[in-house]
C-alpha positions in Angstrom: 11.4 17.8 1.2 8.5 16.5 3.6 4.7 17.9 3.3 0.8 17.1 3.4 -0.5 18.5 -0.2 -4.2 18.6 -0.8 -5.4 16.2 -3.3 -8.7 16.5 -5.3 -11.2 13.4 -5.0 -11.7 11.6 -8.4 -15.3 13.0 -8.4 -13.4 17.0 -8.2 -16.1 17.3 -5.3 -13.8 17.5 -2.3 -10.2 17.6 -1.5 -8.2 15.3 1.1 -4.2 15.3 2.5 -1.4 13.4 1.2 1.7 13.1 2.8 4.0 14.0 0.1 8.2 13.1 0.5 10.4 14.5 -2.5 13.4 13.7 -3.3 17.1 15.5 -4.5 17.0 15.8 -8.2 14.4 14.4 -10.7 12.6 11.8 -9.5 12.4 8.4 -10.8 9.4 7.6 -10.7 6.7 7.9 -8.4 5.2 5.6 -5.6 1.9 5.8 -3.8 2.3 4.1 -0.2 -1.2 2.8 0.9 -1.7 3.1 4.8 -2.5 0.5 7.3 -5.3 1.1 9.3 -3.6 3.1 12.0 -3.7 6.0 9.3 -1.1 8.0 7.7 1.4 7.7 11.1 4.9 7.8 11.3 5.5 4.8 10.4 3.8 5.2 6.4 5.7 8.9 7.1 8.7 6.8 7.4 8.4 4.6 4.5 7.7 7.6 2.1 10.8 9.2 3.1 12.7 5.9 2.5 11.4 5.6 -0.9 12.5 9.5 -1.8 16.0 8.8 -0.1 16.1 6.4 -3.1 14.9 8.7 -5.5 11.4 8.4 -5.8 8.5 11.2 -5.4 6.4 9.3 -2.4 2.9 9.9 -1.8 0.6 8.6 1.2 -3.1 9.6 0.9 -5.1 10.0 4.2 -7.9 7.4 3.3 -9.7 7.9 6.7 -9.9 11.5 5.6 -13.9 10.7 5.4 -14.0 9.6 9.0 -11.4 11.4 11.0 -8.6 13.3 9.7 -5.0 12.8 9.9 -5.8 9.3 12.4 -2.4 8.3 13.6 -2.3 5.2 16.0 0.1 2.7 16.9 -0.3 -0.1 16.6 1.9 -2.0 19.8 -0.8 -0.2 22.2 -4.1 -2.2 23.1 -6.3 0.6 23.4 -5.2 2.1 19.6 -5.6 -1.0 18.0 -9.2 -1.4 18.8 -9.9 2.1 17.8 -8.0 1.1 14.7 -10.4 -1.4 14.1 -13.2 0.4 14.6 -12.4 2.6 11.8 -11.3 -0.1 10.0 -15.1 -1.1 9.6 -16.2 2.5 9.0 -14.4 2.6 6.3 -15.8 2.3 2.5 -13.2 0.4 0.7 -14.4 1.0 -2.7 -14.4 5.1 -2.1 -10.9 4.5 -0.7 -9.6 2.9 -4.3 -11.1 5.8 -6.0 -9.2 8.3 -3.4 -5.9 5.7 -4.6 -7.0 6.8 -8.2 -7.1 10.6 -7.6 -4.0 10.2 -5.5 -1.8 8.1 -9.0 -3.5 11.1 -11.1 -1.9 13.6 -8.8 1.5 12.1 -8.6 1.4 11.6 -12.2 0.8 15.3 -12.7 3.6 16.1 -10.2 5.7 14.1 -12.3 4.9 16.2 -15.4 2.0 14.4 -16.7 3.3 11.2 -18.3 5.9 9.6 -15.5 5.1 6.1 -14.4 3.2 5.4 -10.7 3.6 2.6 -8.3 1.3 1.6 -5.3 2.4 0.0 -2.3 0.5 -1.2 0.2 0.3 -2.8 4.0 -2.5 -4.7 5.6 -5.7 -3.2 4.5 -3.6 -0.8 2.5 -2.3 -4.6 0.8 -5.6 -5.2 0.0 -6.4 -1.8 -1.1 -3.3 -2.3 -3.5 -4.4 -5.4 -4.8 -8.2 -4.1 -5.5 -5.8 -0.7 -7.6 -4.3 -3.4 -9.0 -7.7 -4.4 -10.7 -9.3 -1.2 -11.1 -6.8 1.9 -11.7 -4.1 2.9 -14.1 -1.2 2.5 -12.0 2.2 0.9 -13.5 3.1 -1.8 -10.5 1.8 -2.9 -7.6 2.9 -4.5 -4.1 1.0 -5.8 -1.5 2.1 -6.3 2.0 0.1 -8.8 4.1 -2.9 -8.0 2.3 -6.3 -9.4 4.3 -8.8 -10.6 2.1 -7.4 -11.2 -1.1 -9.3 -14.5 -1.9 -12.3 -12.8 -1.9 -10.9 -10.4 -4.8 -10.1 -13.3 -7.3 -12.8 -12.6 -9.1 -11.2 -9.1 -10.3 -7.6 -10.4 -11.2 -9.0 -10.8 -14.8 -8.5 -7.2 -14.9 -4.7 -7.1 -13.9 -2.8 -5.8 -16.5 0.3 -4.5 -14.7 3.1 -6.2 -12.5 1.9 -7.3 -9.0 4.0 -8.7 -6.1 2.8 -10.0 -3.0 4.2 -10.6 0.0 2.7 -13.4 2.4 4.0 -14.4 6.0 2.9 -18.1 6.2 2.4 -17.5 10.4 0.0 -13.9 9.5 -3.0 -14.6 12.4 -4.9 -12.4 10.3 -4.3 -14.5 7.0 -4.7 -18.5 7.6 -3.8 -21.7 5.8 -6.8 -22.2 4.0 -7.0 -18.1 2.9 -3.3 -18.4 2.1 -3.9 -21.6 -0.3 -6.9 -20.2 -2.2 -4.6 -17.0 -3.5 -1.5 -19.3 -4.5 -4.4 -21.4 -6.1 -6.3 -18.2 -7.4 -3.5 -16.4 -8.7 -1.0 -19.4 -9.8 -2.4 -18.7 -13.5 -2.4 -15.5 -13.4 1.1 -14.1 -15.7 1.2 -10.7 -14.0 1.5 -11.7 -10.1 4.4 -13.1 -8.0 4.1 -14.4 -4.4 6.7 -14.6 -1.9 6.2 -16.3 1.1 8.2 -16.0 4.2 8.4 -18.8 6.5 7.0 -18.2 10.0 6.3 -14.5 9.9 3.1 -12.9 11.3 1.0 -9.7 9.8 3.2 -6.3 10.2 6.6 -8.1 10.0 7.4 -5.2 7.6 6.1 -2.6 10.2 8.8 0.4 9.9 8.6 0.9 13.9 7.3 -1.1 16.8 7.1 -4.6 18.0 5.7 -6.4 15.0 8.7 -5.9 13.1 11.2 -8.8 11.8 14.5 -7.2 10.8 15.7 -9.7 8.3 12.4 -10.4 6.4 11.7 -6.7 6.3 15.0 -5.9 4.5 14.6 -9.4 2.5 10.9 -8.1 1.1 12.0 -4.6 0.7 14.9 -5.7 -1.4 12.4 -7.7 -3.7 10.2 -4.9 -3.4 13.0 -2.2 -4.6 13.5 -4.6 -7.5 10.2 -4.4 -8.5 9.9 -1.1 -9.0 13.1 -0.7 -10.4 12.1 -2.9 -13.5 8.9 -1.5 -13.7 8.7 2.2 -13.1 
């Protein structure tokens, strides 16, 4: 069963949407899927209904709720892009990982109170996981392409929980130098994996459009599956 739910802020001062995917039975677990910045489309849509096909409660909270509700761009045309940007820099990251919060306390409740909650996250939503990673209460974490990770080493002391990263060596987003400072960074760090995959670009785990590699999708969403199956 497929729905947008209304989930209260951290602060209990507002509400915003979640897309909420359930699945047969008793879930397993439960697994928040952070957007991209083309919003909660059908792509994230997609994704969450994958992950309660495999017997997961999936939820995907409208983080541009703040700006514009329910955004859904794509992300192969020109002219949605941009605008994708440009709410992209409207966007107040730190109010968004507090929205993440609110959005593991209300899967957790959905679960009965005590179940065990997983982020995942893509582009900004990779970074978005990684900052959860540091400063929420979820049980595991995976990050997809995540831009501007090197600049959040200095929170990874407060990683307590399993985090996997996924990082296309090729992502124009995500150079060289960028992609060396997080194996550097993070190397030490007992709680966080890397994967690398050899000459992919940013979105090669895209659920629709052009940016999509089929076999390095299914290769990280395999790892990714066997993540969460150890640790939720």
């Amino acid at each position: 069963m497929m729905q947008f739910v209304p989930v209260t802020t951290f602060e209990a001062d507002a509400q915003f949407d979640a897309y909420v995917a359930r699945p047969e039975g008793t879930p397993k677990a439960a697994i928040v899927v952070i957007q991209e910045i083309f919003g909660v489309n059908e792509g994230i849509r997609t994704k969450c209904d994958n992950w309660a096909k495999a017997g997961y409660l999936a939820y995907a909270p409208d983080l541009f709720w703040r700006i514009q509700p329910h955004i859904e761009l794509d992300a192969d045309k020109e002219d949605e892009l941009q605008q994708a940007f440009g709410f992209m820099k409207q966007f107040d990251q730190d109010k968004g990982v507090r929205d993440i919060e609110a959005t593991i306390r209300a899967a957790r409740a959905d679960l009965g109170g005590n179940g065990k909650v997983g982020c995942v996250g893509y582009c900004l939503g990779g970074r978005l996981a990684f900052m959860s990673a540091c400063r929420t209460d979820g049980d595991a974490f995976v990050v997809y392409y995540g831009v501007g990770i090197d600049e959040l080493l200095g929170e990874q002391h407060a990683i307590g929980k399993p985090v996997l990263l996924h990082v296309p060596t090729a992502d124009h987003f995500v150079g060289p130098e960028t992609q060396a400072a997080m194996h550097k960074g993070l190397t030490d760090n007992r709680h966080v994996t890397l994967h690398d995959y050899e000459g992919q670009d940013h979105g090669f785990a895209a659920e629709l459009g052009q940016r999509r590699d089929e076999a390095a999708a299914q290769l990280a969403d395999s790892r990714t599956a066997a993540f969460f199956k150890a640790h939720l």
